[in-house]
NUKEKOL-959869 format. One record per residue: x, y, z of N, C-alpha, C, O, CB in turn; residue in one letter. Coordinates in steps of 0.05 Angstrom, whole numbers, plus 5000, padded with zeros to 4 digits. Glycine has a CB too. Example, Ala and Ser with C-alpha at 12.3 -4.5 7.8 and 13.67 -1.06 7.14 Angstrom:
BEGIN
526448865156524649105156526449345156528549345169522649115181A;525749555142527349795143525850015157526850235161528249885114S;
REM end
This chain:
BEGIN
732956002751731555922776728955792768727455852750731156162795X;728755642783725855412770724255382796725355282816726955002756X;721955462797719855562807718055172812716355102828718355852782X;719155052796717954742799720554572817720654332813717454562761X;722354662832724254542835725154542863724954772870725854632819X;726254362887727054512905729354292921729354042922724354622921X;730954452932734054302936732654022953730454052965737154542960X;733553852953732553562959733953622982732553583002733253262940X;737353732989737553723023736253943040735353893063740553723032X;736254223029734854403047732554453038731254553057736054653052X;731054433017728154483011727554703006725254803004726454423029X;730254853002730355152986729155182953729655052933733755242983X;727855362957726455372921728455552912727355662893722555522914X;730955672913731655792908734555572895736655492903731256002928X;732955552872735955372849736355402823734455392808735855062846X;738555442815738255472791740255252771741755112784738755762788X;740155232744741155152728744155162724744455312704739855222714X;746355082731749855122718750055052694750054822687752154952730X;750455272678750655132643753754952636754354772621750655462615X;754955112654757854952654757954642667759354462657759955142673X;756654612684757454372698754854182696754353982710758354432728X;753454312675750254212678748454132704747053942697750153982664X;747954182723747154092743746454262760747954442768748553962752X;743154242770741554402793744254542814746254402818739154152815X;744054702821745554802848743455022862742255222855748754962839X;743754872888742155092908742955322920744455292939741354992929X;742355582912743455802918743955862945745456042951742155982907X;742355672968742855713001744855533005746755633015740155643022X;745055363001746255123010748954933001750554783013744555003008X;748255062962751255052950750954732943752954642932754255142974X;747954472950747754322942748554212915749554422907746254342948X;748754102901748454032870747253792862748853612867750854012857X;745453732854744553512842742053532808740753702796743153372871X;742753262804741453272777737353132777736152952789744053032756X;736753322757734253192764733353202727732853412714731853402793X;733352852713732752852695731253002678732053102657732552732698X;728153002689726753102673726853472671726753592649724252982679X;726853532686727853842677730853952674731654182677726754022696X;731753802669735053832664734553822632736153982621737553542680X;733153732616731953672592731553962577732454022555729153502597X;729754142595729454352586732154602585731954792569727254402600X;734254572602736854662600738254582586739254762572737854662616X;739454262581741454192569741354112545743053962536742454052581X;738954212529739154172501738254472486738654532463737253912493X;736854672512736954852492737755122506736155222521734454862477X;739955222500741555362520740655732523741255822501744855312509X;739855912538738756112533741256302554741456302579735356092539X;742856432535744456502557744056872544745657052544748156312558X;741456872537742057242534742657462555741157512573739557372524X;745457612549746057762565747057662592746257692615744257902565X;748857552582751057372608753057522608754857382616752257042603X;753757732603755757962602758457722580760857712585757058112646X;757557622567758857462543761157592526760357752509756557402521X;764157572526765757712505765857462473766157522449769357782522X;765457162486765557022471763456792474761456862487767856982468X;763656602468762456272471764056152480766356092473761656102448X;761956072506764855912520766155702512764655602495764755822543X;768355562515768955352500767755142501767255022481771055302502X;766855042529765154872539762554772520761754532523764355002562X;761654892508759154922498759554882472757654792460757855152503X;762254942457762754802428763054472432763254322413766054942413X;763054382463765354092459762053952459761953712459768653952493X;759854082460757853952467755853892444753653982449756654072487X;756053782425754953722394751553582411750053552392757653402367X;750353522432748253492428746953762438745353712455747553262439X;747054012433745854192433744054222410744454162387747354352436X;741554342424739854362392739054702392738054802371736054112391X;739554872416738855142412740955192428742055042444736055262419X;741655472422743255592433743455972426744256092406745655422425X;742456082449741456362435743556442459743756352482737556492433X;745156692441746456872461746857152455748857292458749056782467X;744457212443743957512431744457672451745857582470741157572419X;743357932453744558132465741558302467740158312446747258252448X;740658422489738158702485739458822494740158722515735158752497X;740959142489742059302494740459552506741259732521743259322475X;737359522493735559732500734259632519732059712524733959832481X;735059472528732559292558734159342585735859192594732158822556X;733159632599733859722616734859512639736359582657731959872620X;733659222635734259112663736558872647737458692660731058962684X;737258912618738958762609741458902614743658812621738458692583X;740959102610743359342602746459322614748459362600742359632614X;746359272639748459172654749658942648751958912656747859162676X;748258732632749558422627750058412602751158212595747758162635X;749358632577749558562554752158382547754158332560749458772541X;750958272515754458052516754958192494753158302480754757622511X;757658202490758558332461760858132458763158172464759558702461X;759757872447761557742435762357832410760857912392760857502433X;765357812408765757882376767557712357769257792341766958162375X;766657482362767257222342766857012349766956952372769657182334X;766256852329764856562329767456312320768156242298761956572302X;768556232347770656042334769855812314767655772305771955912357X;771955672310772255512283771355272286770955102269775055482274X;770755242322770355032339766455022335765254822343772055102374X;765255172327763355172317761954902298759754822291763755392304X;764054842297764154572261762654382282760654262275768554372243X;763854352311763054122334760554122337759653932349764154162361X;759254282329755954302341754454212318753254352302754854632351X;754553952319752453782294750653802300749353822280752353522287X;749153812320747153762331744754022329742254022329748153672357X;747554282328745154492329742554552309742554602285746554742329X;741354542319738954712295737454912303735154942294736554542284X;738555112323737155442320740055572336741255412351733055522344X;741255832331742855902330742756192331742656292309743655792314X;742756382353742056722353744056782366744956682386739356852368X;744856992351747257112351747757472353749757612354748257002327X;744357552354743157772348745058032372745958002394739557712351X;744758252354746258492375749858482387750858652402744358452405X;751158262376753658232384755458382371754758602362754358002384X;757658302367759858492345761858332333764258342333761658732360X;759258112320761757902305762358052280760858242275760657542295X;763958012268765158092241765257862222764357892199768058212244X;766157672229765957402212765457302222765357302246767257272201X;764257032193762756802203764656522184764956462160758756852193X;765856392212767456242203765756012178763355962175768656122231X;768455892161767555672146766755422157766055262140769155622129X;766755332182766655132192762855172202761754982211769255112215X;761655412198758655372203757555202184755555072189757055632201X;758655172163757554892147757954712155758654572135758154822126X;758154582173758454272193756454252204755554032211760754232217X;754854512211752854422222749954382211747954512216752954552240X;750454142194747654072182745554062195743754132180747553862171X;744854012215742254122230740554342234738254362242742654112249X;742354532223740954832233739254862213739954832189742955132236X;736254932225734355012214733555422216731955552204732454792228X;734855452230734955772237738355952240740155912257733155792269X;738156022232740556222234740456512232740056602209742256152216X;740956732259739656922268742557122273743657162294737756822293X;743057212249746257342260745357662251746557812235749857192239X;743657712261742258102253743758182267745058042282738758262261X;743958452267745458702283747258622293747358562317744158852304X;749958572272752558532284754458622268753058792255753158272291X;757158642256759158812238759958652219762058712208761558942250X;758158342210759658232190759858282160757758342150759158022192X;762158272140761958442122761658242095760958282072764458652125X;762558032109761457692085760357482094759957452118763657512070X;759857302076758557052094760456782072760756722048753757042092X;760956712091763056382074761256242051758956192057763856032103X;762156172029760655982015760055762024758055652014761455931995X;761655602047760455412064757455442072756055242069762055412088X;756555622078754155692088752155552071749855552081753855992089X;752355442046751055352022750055022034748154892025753355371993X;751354972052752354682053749354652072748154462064755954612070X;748354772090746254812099743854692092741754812097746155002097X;743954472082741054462069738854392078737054312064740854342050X;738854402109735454422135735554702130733354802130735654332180X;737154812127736255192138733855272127733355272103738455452125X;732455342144729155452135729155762141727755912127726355302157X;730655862160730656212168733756332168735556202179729256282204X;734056512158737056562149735956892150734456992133738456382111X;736957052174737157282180739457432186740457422208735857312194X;740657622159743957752163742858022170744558182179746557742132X;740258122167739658462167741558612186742658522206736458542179X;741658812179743458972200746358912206747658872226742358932226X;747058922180750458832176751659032159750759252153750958522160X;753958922150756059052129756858862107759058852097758959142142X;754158672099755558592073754258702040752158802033755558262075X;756358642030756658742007755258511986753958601968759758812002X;755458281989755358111974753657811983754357742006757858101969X;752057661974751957371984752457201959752057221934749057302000X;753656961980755456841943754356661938752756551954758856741938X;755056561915752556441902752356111910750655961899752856481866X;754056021926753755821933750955841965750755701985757055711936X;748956141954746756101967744956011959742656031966745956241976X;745855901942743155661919742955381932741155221928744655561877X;745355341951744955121962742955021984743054801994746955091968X;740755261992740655282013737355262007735555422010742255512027X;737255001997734254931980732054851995729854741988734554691959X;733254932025730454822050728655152057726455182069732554652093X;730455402044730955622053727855732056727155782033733055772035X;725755792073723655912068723356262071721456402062722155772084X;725356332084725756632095728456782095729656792116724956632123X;729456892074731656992071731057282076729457402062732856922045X;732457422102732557682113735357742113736957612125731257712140X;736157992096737958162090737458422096739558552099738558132067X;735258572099735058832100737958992113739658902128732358872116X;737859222102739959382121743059322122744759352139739159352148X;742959202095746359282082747159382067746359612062747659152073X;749659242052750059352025750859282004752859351992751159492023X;748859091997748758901976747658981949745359051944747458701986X;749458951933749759081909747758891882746558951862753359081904X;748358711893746858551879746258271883747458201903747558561861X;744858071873743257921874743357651869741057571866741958011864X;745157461866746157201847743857191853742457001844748456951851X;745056961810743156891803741456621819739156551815743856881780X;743356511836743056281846740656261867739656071878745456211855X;740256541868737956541880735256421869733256351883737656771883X;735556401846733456191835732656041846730356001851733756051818X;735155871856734955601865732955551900732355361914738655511867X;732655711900731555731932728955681919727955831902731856061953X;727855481926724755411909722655351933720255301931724855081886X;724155361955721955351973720755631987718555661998722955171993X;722955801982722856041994720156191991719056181969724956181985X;718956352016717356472013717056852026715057002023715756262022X;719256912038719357082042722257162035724057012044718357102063X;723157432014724757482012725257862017724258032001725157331992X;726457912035726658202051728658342051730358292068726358192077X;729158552033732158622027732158912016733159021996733658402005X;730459002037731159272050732759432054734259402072730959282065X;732959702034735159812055737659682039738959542053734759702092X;738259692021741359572009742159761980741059981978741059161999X;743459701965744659871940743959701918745459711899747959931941X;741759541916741259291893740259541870739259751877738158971902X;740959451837740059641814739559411804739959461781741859861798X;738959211805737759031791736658781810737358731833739658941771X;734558631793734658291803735458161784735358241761732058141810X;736557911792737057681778734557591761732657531775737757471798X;733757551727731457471721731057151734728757051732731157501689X;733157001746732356761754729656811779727856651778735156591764X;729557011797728757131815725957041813724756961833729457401814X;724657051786721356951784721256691771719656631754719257161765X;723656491782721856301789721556171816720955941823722356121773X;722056341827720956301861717956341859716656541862722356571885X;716956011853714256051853711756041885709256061886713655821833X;713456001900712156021923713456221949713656191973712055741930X;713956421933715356661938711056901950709156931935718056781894X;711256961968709957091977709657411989707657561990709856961987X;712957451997713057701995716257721988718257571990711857832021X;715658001980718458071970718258381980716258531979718958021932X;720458431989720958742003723558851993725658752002721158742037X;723759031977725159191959725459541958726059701941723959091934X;724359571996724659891983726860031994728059922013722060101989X;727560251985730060411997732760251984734460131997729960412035X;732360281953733760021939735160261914734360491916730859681925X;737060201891737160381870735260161850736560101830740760471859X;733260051850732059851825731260151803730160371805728459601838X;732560011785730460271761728860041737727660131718733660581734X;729159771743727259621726727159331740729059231752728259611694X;724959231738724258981743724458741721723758771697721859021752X;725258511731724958261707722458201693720558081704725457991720X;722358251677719658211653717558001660715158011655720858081621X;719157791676718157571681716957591706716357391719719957381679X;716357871715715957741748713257761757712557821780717557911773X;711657691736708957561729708957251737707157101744708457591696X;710857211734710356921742709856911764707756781768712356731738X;711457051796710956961819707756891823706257011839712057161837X;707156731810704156751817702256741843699856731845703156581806X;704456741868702456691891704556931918704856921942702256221901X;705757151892706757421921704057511922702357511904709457741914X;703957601947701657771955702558051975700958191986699457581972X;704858071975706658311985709358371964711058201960707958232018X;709258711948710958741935712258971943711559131926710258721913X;713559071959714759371968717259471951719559401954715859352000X;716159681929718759741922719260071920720060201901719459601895X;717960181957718660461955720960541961722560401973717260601967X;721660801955723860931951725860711929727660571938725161011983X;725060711902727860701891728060801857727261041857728960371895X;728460751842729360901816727760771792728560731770732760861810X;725360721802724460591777723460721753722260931759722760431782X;723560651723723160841709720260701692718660831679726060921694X;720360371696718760171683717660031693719259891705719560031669X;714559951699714059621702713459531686712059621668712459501718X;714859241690714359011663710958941660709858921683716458661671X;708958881636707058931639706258631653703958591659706059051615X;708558411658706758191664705558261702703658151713708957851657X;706758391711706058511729703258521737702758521761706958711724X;701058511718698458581719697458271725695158251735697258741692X;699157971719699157761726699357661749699057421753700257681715X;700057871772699457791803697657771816697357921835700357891817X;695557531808693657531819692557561845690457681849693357401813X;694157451865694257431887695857661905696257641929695057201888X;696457841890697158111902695358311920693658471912697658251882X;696358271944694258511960695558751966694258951970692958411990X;698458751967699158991966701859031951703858891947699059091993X;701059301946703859441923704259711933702659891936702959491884X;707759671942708259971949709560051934711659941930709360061971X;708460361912710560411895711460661896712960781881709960351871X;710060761926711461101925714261141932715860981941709961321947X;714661411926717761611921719261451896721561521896720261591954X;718661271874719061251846717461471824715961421805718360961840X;718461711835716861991825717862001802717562211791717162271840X;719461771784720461771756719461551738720061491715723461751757X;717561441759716161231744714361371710712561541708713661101770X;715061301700713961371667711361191652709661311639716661301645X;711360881655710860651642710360381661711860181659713260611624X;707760401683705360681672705860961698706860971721700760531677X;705261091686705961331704706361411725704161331733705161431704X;707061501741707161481774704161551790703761441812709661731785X;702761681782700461751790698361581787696461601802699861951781X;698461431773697161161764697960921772696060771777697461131739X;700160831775701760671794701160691829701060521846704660761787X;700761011828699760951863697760881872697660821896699761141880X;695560861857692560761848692860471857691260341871691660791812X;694360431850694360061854694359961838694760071816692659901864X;693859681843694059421811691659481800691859491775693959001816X;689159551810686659611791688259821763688959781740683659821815X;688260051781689760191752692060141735692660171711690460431757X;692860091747695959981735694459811709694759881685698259721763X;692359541720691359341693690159511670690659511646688859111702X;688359651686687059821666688959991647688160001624685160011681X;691260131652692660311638694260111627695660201609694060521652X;694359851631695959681611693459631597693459731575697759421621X;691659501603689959391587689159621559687959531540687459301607X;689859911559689660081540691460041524691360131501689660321546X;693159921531696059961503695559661488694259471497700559961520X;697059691460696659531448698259231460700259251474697059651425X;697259011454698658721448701658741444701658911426697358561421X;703258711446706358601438705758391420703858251423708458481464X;707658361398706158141381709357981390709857751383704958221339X;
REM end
């Protein structure tokens, strides 16, 4: 309903938007007509949260000049509650939407994510959190506008390594799966600056991992890590490192090379040895200093 708008035959303010048929309709009068300039703000970027949704309508795949399209779900929003959508799959017809570039999918109950989401070279955001998917297609690589790429709150196990392709990538959010580990291809993400992966079963990183030089934060706790890459001195410009709750037994000493570090979480690694856990919770001040006591590596 648009509050700037009013039926041209009865002068009812009471109109709203048809996503299906695109066009004003007056809720008294059953009028329909089109009015360019705010039809602009509907028909390119579609907001249909909590339309009591089982799927996407078909309508809306045949329409490739779409540039947003959010049909997430609030389940806890007392006045949503009644309309939630619980779509639970994304057809193949997806490939049609060239045009898209933001894409929320949040709170539904997709399980897969077809191979045909690589058609859509446009997307600069892709928002598929809190839903049951348990992989993601190597198509997904093909992506290369994607700047925000959020799977948290899923069931996968794995991301494959054709996520090296995805070299526009600035924000990779995974938290809250069960991802075992890490390709190496993650290297390749060189633009990336936030990487969040929370909450999963990782016992290692990839050493390609530090050369993400414009890598800023990295979030790693509630993880099995029991050692870090030697190298991850290089990130020279993280300034967020979280790696509580997990198994570490070592930090690598280049560690003391994060200049730009303002914070380090290293509690419940109560097995930390090298440098000690009690010393480690001190912060990077102590941490340098208790390296700076040991000898040179020649």
């Amino acid at each position: 309903m648009s509050p700037q708008l009013t039926c041209e035959t009865c002068g009812s303010f009471f109109v709203y938007w048809s996503f299906e048929d695109e066009t004003f309709v007056c809720d008294k009068c059953n009028h329909r007509f089109y009015y360019e300039e705010l039809a602009k703000e509907y028909k390119y970027f579609l907001d249909l949260v909590d339309f009591r949704l089982l799927e996407i309508p078909d309508y809306i795949y045949d329409r490739s000049y779409i540039k947003k399209l959010d049909v997430s779900a609030e389940p806890y929003d007392s006045h949503h509650a009644p309309f939630v959508n619980r779509i639970t799959a994304i057809s193949p017809k997806i490939g049609q939407m060239t045009g898209l570039e933001e894409l929320d999918l949040t709170y539904n109950a997709i399980k897969e994510v077809p191979p045909e989401i690589g058609q859509c070279r446009q997307l600069r955001d892709l928002v598929l959190r809190k839903n049951y998917i348990t992989t993601i297609p190597a198509e997904l690589g093909k992506l290369k506008k994607l700047e925000m790429l959020c799977l948290n709150n899923n069931f996968i196990k794995e991301l494959p390594p054709q996520i090296g392709g995805l070299t526009g990538l600035v924000y990779l959010i995974v938290d809250f799966n069960r991802i075992t580990h890490l390709p190496k291809e993650t290297g390749k993400l060189r633009k990336l600056e936030v990487m969040s992966a929370d909450q999963n079963e990782l016992h290692e990183l990839p050493a390609e991992i530090c050369t993400l030089k414009k890598l800023r934060q990295l979030r790693l706790r509630n993880n099995r890590l029991t050692y870090l890459p030697e190298d991850i001195g290089l990130l020279t410009n993280l300034e967020k490192l979280d790696l509580e709750n997990n198994e570490l037994k070592t930090l690598p000493r280049s560690i003391t090379n994060l200049a730009k570090l303002e914070e380090l979480r290293i509690s419940g690694n109560t097995g930390l040895v090298s440098p000690p856990y009690k010393v480690a919770q001190l912060g990077m001040d102590a941490i340098r200093e208790w390296f700076g006591q040991l000898p040179e590596l020649a």
